[in-house]
C-alpha positions as CSV (number, residue, x, y, z in Angstrom):
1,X,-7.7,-116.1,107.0
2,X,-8.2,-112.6,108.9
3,X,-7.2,-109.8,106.1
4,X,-4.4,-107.7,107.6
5,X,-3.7,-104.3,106.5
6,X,-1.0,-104.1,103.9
7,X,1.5,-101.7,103.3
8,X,2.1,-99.0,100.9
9,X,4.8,-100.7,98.9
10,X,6.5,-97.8,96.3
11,X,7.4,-94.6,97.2
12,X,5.7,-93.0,94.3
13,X,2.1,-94.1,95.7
14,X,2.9,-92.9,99.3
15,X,3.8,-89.5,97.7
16,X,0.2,-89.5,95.6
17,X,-1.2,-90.2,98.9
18,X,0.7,-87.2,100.4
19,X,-0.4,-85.2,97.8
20,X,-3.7,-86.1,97.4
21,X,-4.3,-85.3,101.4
22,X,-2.2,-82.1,101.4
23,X,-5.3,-81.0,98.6
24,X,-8.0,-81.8,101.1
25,X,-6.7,-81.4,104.5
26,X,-3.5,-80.5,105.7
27,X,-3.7,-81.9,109.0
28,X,-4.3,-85.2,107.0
29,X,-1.6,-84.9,105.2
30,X,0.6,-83.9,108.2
31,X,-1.1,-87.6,110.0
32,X,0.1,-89.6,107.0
33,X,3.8,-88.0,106.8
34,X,4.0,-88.3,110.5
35,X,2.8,-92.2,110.1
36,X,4.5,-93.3,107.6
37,X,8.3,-91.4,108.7
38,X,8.1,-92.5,112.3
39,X,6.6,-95.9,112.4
40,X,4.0,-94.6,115.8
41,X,0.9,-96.7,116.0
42,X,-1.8,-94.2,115.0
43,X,-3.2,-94.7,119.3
44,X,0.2,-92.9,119.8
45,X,-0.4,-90.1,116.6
46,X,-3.6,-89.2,117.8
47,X,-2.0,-88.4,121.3
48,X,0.6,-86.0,120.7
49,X,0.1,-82.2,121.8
50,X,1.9,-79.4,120.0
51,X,4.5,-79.6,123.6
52,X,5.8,-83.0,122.2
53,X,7.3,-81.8,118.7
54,X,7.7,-78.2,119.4
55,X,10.8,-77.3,119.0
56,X,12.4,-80.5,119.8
57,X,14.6,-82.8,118.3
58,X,12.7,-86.4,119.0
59,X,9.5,-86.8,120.1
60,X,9.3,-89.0,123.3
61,X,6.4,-90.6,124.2
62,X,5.2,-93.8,126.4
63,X,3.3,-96.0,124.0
64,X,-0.1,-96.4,124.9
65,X,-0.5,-100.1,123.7
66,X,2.7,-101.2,125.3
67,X,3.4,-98.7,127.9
68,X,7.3,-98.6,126.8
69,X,9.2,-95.9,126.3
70,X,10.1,-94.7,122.7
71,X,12.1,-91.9,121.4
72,X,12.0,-91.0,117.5
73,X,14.2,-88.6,115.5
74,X,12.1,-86.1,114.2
75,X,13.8,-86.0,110.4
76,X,14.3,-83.2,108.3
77,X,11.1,-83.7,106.1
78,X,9.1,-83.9,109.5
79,X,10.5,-81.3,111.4
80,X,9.3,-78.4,107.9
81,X,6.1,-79.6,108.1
82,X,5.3,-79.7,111.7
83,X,7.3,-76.6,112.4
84,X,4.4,-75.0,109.6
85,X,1.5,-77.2,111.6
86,X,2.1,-75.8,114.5
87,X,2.7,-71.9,113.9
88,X,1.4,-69.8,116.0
89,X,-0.7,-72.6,118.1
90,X,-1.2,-73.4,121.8
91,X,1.4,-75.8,123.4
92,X,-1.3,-77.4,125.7
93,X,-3.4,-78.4,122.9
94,X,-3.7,-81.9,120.8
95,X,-1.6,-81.8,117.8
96,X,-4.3,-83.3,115.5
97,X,-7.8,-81.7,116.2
98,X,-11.4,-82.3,114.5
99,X,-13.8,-80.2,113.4
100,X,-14.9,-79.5,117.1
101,X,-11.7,-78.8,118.2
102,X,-11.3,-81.9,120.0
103,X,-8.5,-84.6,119.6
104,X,-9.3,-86.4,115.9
105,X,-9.9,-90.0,116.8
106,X,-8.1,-93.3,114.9
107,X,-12.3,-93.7,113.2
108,X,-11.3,-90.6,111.3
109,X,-8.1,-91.1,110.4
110,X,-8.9,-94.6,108.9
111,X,-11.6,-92.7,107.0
112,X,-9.1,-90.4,105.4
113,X,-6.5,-93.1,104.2
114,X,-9.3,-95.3,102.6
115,X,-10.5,-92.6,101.0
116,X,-7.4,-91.1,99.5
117,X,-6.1,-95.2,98.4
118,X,-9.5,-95.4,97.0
119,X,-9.5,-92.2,94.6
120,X,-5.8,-92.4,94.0
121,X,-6.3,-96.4,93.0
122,X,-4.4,-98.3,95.5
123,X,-6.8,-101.6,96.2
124,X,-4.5,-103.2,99.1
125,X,-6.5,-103.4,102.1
126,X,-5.4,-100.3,104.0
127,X,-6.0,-98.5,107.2
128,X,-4.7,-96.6,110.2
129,X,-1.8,-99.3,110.4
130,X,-0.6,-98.9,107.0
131,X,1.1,-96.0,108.3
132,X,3.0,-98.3,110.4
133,X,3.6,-101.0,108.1
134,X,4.5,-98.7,105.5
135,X,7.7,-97.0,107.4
136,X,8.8,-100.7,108.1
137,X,8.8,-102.4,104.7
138,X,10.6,-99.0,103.5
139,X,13.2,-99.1,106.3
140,X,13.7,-102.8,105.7
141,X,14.0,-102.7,101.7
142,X,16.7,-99.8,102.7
143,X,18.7,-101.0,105.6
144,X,17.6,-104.7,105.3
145,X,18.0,-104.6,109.4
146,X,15.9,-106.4,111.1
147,X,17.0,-105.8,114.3
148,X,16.9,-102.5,114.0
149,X,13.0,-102.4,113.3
150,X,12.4,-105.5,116.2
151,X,13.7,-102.3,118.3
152,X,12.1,-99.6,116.8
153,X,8.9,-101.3,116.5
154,X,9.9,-103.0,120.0
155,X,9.0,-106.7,118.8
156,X,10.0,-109.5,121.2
157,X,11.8,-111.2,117.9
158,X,13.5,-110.7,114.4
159,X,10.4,-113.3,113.2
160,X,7.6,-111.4,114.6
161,X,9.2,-108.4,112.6
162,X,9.2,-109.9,109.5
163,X,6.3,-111.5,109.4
164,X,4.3,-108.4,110.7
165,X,6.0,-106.4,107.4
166,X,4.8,-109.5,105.0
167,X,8.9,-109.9,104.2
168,X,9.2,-113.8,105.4
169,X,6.2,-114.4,103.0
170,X,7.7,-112.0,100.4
171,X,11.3,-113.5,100.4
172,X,10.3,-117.0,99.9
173,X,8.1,-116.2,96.9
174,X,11.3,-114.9,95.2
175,X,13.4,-117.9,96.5
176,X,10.9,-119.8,94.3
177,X,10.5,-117.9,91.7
178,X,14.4,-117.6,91.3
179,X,15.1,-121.5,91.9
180,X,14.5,-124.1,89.5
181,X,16.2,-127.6,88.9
């Protein structure tokens, strides 16, 4: 069977994570906040410029992968740290830029996650779309909607949304493990 990237499952461990960037890069750490408080597909991350969350509310974008429309609350937490990020930069230019002051790529960005699971001690099988995957098992342990994250995430189905997040799988193994006759 094909290993699919897991989430990050406790909030303590996304935090080490946070921290753990935030003492090597920044902009990492401003990637993984972004990722893992707005659900976007890292395709999506990648192509923001400074324009699409200065001083806004939402950042609106066309999803690359699907070419839908999508409009996401920038939250409190987000809003401090990209309001920092972006001080003092160029509207025109990419939010998240390498070395050579071009747009960072979804190579590095996996880089930068496997590397701070590794040293931190996370051994789930992780990469660009644990952001993703992380956001929606949090939402869902919280809100337990999963119509709500079909639309966020904008699934065709409830199933395809609980199965992407590992919950259908999850939810049965404590059905068992609570049921005996």
């Amino acid at each position: 069977m094909k290993h699919l990237v897991e989430p990050v499952k406790t909030k303590s461990q996304i935090l080490q994570i946070e921290n753990y960037l935030g003492t090597h890069n920044n902009r990492d750490k401003i990637i993984w906040i972004l990722g893992v408080n707005s659900g976007l597909r890292i395709s999506d991350i990648i192509n923001l410029n400074v324009s699409d969350v200065l001083n806004k509310t939402h950042i609106e974008i066309c999803e690359k992968k699907t070419g839908k429309y999508k409009k996401i609350l920038i939250n409190n937490k987000l809003k401090q740290v990209l309001t920092q990020y972006i001080k003092e930069r160029n509207p025109q230019e990419p939010l998240f830029l390498g070395k050579r002051g071009k747009r960072i790529n979804r190579c590095q960005v996996y880089r930068f996650i496997n590397n701070a699971c590794k040293n931190i001690g996370i051994n789930a099988n992780v990469g660009t779309h644990t952001m993703r995957k992380s956001f929606g098992y949090h939402h869902y342990q919280k809100f337990k909607d999963a119509i709500i994250l079909q639309k966020i995430f904008n699934h065709s189905s409830q199933k395809i949304t609980l199965r992407y997040l590992g919950i259908e799988q999850e939810e049965i193994d404590i059905s068992y493990k609570n049921f005996e006759l």
